[in-house]
FIRO-880717 format. One record per residue (C-alpha): x, y, z. Coordinates in pm, whole numbers, padded with zeros to 5 digits, always signed. Example, Ala and Ser with C-alpha at 12.3 -4.5 7.8 and 13.67 -1.06 7.14 Angstrom:
BEGIN
+01230-00450+00780/+01367-00106+00714/
//
This chain:
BEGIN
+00000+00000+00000/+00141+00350-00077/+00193+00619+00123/+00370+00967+00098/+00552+01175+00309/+00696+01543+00289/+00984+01676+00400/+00942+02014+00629/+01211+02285+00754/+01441+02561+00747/+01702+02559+00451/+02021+02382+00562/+01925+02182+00814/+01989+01854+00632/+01649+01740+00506/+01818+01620+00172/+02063+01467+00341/+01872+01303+00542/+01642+01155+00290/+01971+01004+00120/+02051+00818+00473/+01697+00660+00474/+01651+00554+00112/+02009+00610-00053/+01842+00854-00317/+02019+01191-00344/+01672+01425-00413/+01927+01759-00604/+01925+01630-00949/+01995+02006-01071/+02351+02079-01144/+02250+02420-00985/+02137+02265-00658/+02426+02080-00611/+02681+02359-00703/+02475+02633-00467/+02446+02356-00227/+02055+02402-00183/+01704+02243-00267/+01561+02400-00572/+01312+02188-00666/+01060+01912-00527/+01340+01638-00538/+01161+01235-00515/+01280+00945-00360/+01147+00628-00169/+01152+00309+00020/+00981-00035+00077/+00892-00096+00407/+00776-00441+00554/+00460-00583+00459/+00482-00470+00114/+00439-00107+00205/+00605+00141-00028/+00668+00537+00114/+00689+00787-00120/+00912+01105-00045/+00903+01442-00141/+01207+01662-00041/+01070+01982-00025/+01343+02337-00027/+01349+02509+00291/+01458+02886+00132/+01161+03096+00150/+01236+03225-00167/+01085+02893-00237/+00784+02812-00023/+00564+02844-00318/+00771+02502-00436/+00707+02408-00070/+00379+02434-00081/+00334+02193-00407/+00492+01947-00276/+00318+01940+00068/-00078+01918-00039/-00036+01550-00162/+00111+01390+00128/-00010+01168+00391/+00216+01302+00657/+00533+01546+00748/+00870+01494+00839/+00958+01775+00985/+01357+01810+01038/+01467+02083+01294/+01891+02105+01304/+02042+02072+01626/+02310+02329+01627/+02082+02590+01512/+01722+02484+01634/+01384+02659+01546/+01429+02916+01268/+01154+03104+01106/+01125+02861+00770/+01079+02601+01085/+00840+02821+01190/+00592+02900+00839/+00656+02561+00673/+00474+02378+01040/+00226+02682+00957/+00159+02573+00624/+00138+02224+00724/-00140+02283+00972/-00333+02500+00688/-00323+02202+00451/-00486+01978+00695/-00188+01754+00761/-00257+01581+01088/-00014+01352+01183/+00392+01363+01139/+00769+01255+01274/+01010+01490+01377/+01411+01427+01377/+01666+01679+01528/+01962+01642+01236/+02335+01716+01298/+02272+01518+01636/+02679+01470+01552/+02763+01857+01568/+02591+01899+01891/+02735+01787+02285/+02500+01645+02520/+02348+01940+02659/+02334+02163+02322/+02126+01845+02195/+01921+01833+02485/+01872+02221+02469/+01795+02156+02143/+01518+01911+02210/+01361+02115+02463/+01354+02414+02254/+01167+02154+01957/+00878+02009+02212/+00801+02391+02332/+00776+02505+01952/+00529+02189+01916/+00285+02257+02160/+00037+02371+02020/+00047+02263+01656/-00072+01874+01571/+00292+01778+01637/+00248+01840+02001/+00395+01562+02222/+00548+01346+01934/+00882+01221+01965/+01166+01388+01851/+01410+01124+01680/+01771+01261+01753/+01967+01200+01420/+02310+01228+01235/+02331+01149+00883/+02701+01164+00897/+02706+00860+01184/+02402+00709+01104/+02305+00798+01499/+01901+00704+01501/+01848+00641+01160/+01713+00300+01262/+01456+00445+01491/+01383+00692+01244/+01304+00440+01008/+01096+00215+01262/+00932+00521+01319/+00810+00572+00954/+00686+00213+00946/+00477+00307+01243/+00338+00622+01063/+00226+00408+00755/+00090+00116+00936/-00176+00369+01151/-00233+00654+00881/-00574+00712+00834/-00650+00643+00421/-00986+00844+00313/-00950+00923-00045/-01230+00993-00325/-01270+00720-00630/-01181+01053-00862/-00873+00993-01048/-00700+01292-00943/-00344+01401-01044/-00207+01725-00972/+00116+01829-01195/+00442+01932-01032/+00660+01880-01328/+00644+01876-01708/+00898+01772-01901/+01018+01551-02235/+01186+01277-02284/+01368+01162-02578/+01143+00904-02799/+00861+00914-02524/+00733+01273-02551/+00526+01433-02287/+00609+01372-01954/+00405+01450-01641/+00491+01363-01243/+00278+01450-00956/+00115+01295-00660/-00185+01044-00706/-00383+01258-00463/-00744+01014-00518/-00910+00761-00749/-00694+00550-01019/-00583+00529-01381/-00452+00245-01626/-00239+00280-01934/-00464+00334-02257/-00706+00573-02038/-00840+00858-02196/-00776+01188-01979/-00862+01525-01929/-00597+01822-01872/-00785+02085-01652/-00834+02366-01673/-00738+02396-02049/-00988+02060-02131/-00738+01909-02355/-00767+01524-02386/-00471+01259-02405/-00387+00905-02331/-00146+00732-02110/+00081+00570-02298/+00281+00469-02011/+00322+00506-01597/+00588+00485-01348/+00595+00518-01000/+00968+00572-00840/+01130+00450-01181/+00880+00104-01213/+00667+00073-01475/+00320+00007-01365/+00016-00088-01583/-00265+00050-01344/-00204+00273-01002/-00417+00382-00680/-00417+00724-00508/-00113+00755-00263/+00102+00687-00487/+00370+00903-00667/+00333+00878-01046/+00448+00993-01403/+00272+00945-01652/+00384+00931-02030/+00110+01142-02210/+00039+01093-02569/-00103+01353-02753/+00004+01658-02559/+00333+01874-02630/+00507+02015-02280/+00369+02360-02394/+00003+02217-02342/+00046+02124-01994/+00215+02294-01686/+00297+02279-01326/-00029+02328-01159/-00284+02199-01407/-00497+01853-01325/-00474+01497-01484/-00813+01377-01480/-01071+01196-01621/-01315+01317-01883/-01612+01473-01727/-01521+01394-01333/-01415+01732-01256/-01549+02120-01322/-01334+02416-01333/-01428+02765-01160/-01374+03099-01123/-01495+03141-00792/-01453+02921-00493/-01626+02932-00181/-01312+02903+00114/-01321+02860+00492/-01048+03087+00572/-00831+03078+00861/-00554+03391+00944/-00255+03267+01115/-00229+03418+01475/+00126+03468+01376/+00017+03744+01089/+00131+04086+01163/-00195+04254+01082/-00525+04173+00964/-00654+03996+00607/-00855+04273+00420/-01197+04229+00231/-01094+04305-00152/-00741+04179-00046/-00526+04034-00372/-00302+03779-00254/-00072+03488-00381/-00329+03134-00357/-00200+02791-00352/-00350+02499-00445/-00231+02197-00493/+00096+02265-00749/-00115+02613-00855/+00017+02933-00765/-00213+03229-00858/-00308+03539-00822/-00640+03610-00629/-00890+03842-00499/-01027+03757-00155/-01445+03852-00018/-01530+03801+00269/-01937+03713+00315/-02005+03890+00658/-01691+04139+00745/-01427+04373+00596/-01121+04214+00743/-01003+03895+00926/-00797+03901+01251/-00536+03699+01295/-00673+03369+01434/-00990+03402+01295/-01194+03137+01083/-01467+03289+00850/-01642+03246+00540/-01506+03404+00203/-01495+03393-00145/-01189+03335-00354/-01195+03493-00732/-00946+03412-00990/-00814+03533-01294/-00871+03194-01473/-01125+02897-01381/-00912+02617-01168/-01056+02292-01117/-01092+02125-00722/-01348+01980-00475/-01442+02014-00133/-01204+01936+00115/-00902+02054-00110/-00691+02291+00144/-00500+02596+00000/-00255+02855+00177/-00283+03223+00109/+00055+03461+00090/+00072+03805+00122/+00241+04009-00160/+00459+04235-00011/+00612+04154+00228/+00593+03769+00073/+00517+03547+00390/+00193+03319+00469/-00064+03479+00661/-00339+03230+00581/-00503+02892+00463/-00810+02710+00465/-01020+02429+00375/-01255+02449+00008/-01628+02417+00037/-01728+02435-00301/-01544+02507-00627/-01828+02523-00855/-01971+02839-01010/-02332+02742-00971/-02283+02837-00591/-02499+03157-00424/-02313+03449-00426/-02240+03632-00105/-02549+03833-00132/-02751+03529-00140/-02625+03336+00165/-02861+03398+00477/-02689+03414+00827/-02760+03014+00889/-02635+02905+00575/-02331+03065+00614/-02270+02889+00933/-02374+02600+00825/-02132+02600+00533/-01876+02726+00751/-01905+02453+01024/-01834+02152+00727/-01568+01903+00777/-01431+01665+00582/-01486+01433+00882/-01829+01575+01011/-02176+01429+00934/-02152+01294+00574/-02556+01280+00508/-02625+01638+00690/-02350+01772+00439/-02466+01632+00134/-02811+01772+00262/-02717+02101+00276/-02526+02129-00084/-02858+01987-00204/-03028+02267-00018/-02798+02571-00168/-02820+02404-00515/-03171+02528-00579/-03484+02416-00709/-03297+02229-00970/-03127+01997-00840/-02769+01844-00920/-02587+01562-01085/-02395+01281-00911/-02092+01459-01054/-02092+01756-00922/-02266+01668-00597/-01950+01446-00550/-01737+01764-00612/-01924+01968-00368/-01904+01673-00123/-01567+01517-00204/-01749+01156-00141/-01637+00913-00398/-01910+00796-00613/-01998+00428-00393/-01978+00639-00064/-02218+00884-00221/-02509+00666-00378/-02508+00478-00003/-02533+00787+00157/-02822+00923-00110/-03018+00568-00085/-03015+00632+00282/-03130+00982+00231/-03393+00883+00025/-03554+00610+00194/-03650+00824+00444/-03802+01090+00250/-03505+01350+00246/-03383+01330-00100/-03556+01245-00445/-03365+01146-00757/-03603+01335-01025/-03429+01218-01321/-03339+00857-01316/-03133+00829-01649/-02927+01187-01585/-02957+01061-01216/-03065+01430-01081/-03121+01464-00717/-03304+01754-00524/-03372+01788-00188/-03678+01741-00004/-03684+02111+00124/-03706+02238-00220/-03919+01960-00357/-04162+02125-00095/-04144+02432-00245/-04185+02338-00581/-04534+02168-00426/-04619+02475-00242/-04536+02689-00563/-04805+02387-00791/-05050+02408-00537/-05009+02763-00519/-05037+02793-00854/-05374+02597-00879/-05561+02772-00623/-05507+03091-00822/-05646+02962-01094/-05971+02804-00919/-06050+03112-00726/-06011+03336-01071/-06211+03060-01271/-06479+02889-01012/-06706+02729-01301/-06346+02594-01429/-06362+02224-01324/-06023+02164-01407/-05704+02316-01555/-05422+02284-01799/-05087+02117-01658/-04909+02413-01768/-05124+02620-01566/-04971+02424-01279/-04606+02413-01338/-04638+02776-01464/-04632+02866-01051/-04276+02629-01033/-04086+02906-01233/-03967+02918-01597/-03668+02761-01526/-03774+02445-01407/-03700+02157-01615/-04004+01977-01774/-03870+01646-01635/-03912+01838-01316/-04220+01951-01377/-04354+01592-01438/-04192+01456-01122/-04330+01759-00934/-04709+01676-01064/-04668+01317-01063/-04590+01339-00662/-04841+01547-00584/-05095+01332-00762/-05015+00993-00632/-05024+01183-00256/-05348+01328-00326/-05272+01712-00303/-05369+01685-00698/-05674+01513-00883/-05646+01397-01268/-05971+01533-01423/-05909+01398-01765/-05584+01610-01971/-05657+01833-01701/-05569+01871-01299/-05764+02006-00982/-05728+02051-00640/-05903+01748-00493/-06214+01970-00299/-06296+02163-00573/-06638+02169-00696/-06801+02404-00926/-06991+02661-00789/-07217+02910-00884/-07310+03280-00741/-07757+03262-00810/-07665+03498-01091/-07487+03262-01273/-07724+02973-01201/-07968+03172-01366/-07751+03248-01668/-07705+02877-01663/-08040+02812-01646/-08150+03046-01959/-07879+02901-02183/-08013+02550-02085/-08384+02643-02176/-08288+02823-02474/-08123+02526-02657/-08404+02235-02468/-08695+02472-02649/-08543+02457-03048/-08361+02097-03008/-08302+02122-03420/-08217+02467-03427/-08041+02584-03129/-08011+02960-03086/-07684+03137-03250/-07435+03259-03020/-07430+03620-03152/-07818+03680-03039/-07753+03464-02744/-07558+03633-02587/-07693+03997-02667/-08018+03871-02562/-07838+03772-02207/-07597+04083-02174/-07288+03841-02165/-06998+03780-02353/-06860+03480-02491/-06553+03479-02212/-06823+03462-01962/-07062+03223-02140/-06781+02944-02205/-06742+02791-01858/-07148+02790-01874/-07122+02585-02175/-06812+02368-02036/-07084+02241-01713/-07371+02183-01929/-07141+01953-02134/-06982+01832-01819/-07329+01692-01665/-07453+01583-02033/-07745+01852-02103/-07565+01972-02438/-07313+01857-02699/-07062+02034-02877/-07046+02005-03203/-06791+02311-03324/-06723+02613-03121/-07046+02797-03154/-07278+02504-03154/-07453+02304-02920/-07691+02061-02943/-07943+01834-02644/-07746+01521-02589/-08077+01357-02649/-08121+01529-03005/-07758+01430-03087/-07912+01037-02959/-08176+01047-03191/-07994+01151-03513/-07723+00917-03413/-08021+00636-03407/-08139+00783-03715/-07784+00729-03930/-07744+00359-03792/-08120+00310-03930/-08024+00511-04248/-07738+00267-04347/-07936-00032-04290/-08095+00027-04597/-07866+00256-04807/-07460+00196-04849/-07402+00602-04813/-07503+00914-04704/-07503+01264-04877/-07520+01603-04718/-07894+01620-04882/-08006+01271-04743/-07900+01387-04405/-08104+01737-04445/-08434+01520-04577/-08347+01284-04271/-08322+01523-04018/-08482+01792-04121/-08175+02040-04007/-08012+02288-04245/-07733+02225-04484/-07495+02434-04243/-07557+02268-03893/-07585+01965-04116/-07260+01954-04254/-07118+02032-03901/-07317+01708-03750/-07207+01494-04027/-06807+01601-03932/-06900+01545-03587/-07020+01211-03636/-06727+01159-03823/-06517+01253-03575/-06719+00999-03339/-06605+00701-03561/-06959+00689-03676/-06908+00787-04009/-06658+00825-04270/-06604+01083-04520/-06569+00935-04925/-06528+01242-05130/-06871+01430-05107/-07044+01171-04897/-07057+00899-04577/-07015+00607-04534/-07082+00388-04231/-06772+00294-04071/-06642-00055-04115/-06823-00155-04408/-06711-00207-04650/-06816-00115-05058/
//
C-alpha cells in the first residue's frame, strides 16, 4: 500500500541529506542545486517498508524564496517529516513551513533533530527542549523527537521504525476521482510528454483517456511509473508519471490537473473557509489580492469576505476566492494564502465548493453561512450532502458535481443518497441523468403547484379543471419539464392533486355558482331544450343575455360536463338527447342505403345544410361515419 511523506524545515538543516541516509536517493538532481548547495526543486525518492508497504518522499526546499515550491509538494502527502537542526534549532522557515502544514490539513507527522553529531550532550538536549516547546500547540504536540546524524548514522534505525509506524496507523480516506495534480512537465527523448505529480485520489490504467484541466485538452497514457517502475494501473497515494500521448510540454504545466473526462469542473470562484494565522502581523482585508495555492497552482487572487471587511489573525470565516482563470478542485481541497509584499503566509483554509453554480455572497442567509462554515471533511456525511442539495436550488444536481461539492467518492455517495432517500429526504427526479433535489425544495416546488392551482380556481370557479401548464407555470420558468412531471406526478399519487381527464384540480374543488350565474345557466339551458333542431346562435344569445362569450364558455363547459348539451364546433350546441336520436337515425339510415349525402341527411333530419354539414363532421369525428369524397359512409363496411 502507498503512502507519501513530505519533508518540512528551514534551509540547511539537512532534510536532503537526510532523505539520502533513509533511502540512498540523493533528491538535487539540478547541477545548480548541487553547485549552490541548496534544494531547488521538489526532489523524489522512496523506500519499501515491511509488509509490502512502499513510502513515497518528497524533499521539499526550505529557502523561502521557495515556499511556493514548498507548498506543491506538501498538499499531496499523507504526513510530514519535519527536520529541525540541532546546532541551530527553530528558525523562522521552521516556523511557516509547520504553519503551512497545519493550513493544509496535515494531521499527523515525525520529527528528527539532524546534525545530532555537531551537537554535545546538553546543546542536543537544549535543542530538544527548545523543539517540544515550539510543538505545543500545533498537531505535532507531544510526538517524539528522533535525535539523528546522517554523517554517523546515529538514530536512523529508529527513524526508520518510526516511519513504518506512521504508515501502518495513517488514516486512508481518499475519493474514487482519479486525481493528479502536476508538479513537473517535461520531455523525454522518444517518449514525448512527460508529467509527475502525486496520485492525490481515485486511479488510472495505461490506454485511459484523460482530461488536462483547466485547459480541457484530452490525451492518453501511454505509459506510468511510479519511483522509476513501470506500472500498468495505479491507486491514489502513490507518486506517479505518466507518459502522455497527444500533448506537447507547452500544453500542460505545473499546476494543471490529470483527470478523467467529465469527473471534474473548473471555476472561477470558490467558496473558502479561511483561517488567518495568529502569527500574521496585521489583519486579512476584504478586496485583499493575494498569492493562492492549491495543490501545485500558484495564482493570483482576490479575496471577499461574506459577513466582514477584514479577518484578525486567528480568525476562521467564510469568504470567497476569485481568480483570474477557472481552476478545477473539490471540497475538502486545502489551500494557503501569501501576502504580496512583504511575501510570507498569513493564511489557509479548507474548500467548500469550487463550482460556479454556488450563491453568491449576497444570497447566503446568516444560517447558511454557518452551516457552510461549520463543514468538515470528517463531520456528518448525510447532513452535508443535505445542505449542498439545499444551496443548489430548485434544480437539483448531478452525481458529478454533488461528489465535487461533497468530495465523497461515487460508492460512498449513492449509499449515503439511498439512505437519504428512503426516508423521505432526497428524491432522484431524473433517473437516467440521475438528478437529485432535496426534499426542502421539492416542498417548495409543491407549495409553488398548489399555489399555482388555487389561483387559478379562485379566478375561474365554473373551471372544473385546468391545464398542466397552468400548474407548473407557478414552479418558475426555469424548471425543467422532467421536473415539472416529477413535481405533478408526486403530488398526484399523494393526493394534493386530482387527474380530471388532460386536465388537474385541487381534490375539494367543486363548481360553484353565485344565483346569478345559475340563472344564466339556467337560460342558456332552456334556450337550446326549447329549439332541439335549431339551437339559438351565439351572436343573439348572448346579446339577448348581456354576456360575452368569455363569460358564457365555462357555462357551456358544465352543461357539457353533466350531459345537457353537446358540442359540435365552437359555436354550436346541441341536447345530448337530439344528438341520440340523429345518431339512431344514421345507424337506421345505413341499414338500408350503403351512403349518405349532405342532402339525405337534411331530408333525414330535417336540419339545415350548415348545422348539417357540421353534425355529419361530428359524427365523423365519433367514428360513426366516414367521409368518401362528397359523402358517408358507415364505418367498417365495407363497398
Amino acid at each position: 500500500m502507498p503512502f507519501v511523506m513530505g519533508t518540512a524545515g528551514h534551509i540547511d538543516h539537512g532534510k536532503t541529506t537526510l532523505v539520502k541516509a533513509l533511502t540512498g536517493v540523493d533528491c538535487d538532481r539540478l547541477d545548480e542545486e548541487k553547485r549552490r548547495g541548496i534544494t531547488i526543486e521538489l526532489g523524489f525518492a522512496h523506500a519499501d517498508l515491511p509488509g509490502g508497504m512502499r513510502l513515497g518522499i518528497i524533499d521539499m526546499p526550505g529557502h523561502e524564496r521557495f515556499v511556493r515550491t514548498m507548498v506543491a509538494g506538501a498538499s499531496g502527502i499523507d504526513f510530514v517529516l519535519l527536520v529541525i537542526a540541532a546546532d541551530e534549532g527553530v528558525m523562522p522557515l521552521t516556523r511557516e513551513h509547520l504553519e503551512i502544514c497545519t493550513l493544509l490539513g496535515i494531521r499527523r507527522g515525525i520529527v528528527a533533530l539532524t546534525k545530532a553529531d555537531l551537537a554535545d550532550p546538553d546543546m542536543l538536549a537544549l535543542a530538544r527542549e527548545e523543539a517540544q516547546d515550539f510543538l505545543k500547540g500545533t498537531f505535532l504536540e507531544g510526538a517524539p523527537v528522533h535525535a539523528v546524524s546522517a554523517a554517523t548514522g546515529q538514530g536512523i534505525g529508529e527513524l526508520r521504525q518510526a516511519l513504518i509506524d506512521q504508515c501502518r496507523t495513517a488514516p486512508r480516506k481518499r475519493s474514487d476521482i482519479f486525481r493528479l495534480p502536476v508538479d513537473r512537465v517535461f520531455t523525454m527523448k522518444g517518449h514525448g510528454t512527460v508529467v509527475t505529480g502525486s496520485l492525490i485520489s481515485g486511479s488510472a490504467s495505461i490506454g485511459d483517456e484523460v482530461e488536462i484541466l483547466p485547459s480541457g485538452r484530452r490525451a492518453h497514457i501511454r505509459a506510468m511509473q511510479s519511483h522509476g517502475e513501470a506500472l500498468p494501473s495505479a491507486d491514489g497515494g502513490r507518486r506517479l508519471s505518466l507518459n502522455l500521448g497527444g500533448l506537447s510540454v507547452d500544453d500542460i504545466s505545473r499546476g494543471d490537473v490529470v483527470t478523467h473526462p467529465g469527473t471534474m469542473a473548473c471555476a472561477r470562484r470558490w467558496l473558502v473557509r479561511l483561517t488567518c494565522l495568529p502569527s500574521s502581523p496585521r489583519a486579512l482585508r476584504h478586496r485583499a489580492e493575494v498569492h493562492f495555492h492549491h495543490s501545485a497552482r500558484e495564482t493570483a487572487a482576490r479575496i471577499y469576505f461574506c459577513d466582514r471587511e477584514r479577518l484578525a489573525p486567528g480568525a476562521t470565516a467564510l469568504a470567497e476566492i476569485h481568480f483570474p482563470a477557472a481552476m478545477a478542485g473539490m471540497f475538502g481541497d486545502r489551500c494557503i494564502i501569501r501576502a504580496f509584499s512583504p511575501l510570507h503566509t498569513v493564511a489557509g483554509g479548507s474548500v467548500v465548493c469550487c463550482l460556479d453554480s454556488i450563491p453568491r455572497r449576497t444570497r447566503l442567509a446568516e444560517n447558511d453561512r454557518k452551516a457552510l462554515a461549520s463543514l468538515t471533511e470528517d463531520g456528518d456525511e448525510e447532513a452535508r450532502i443535505l445542505l449542498q442539495l439545499r444551496l443548489c436550488g430548485a434544480r437539483g444536481i448531478g452525481l458529478r458535481d454533488l461528489s465535487l461539492l461533497t468530495g465523497l467518492g461515487s460508492r460512498s455517495l449513492e449509499k449515503r443518497l439511498a439512505a437519504l432517500s428512503g426516508r423521505g429526504a432526497a428524491f432522484c427526479w431524473d433517473r437516467d441523468s440521475r438528478l437529485w433535489i432535496s426534499a426542502e425544495r421539492l416542498e417548495e416546488l409543491f407549495d409553488g403547484a398548489l399555489s399555482a392551482a388555487a389561483a387559478f380556481h379562485a379566478a375561474n370557479p365554473l373551471e372544473a379543471g385546468m391545464a398542466r401548464g397552468t400548474v407548473l407555470a407557478g414552479l418558475g420558468r426555469s424548471t425543467p419539464a422532467r421536473l415539472g412531471a416529477f413535481v405533478i406526478e408526486r403530488l398526484i399519487r399523494s393526493g394534493k392533486l386530482a387527474a380530471e381527464g388532460d386536465g388537474l384540480r385541487l381534490p375539494g374543488h367543486t363548481v360553484s355558482l353565485a344565483s346569478d350565474q345559475a340563472a344564466l345557466l339556467d337560460a342558456i339551458r332552456a334556450a337550446h331544450l326549447a329549439s332541439p333542431l335549431l339551437p339559438p346562435g351565439h351572436t343573439e344569445l348572448f346579446s339577448t343575455l348581456g354576456i360575452t362569450p368569455r363569460e358564457a364558455r365555462p357555462i357551456f363547459r358544465i352543461l357539457t360536463a353533466d350531459g345537457t348539451l353537446v358540442k359540435i364546433r365552437e359555436d354550436l350546441y346541441y341536447p345530448s338527447e337530439t344528438v341520440g336520436k340523429l345518431r339512431r337515425a344514421v345507424i337506421g339510415w345505413f341499414a338500408e342505403h350503403e351512403e349518405l349525402s349532405i342532402a339525405d341527411f337534411r331530408e333525414l333530419s330535417g336540419i339545415s345544410r350548415k348545422n348539417g354539414v357540421s353534425l355529419l363532421e361530428y359524427f365523423d369525428r365519433e367514428q360513426l361515419t366516414m367521409r368518401v369524397g362528397d359523402i358517408r359512409m358507415l364505418r367498417g363496411r365495407r363497398r
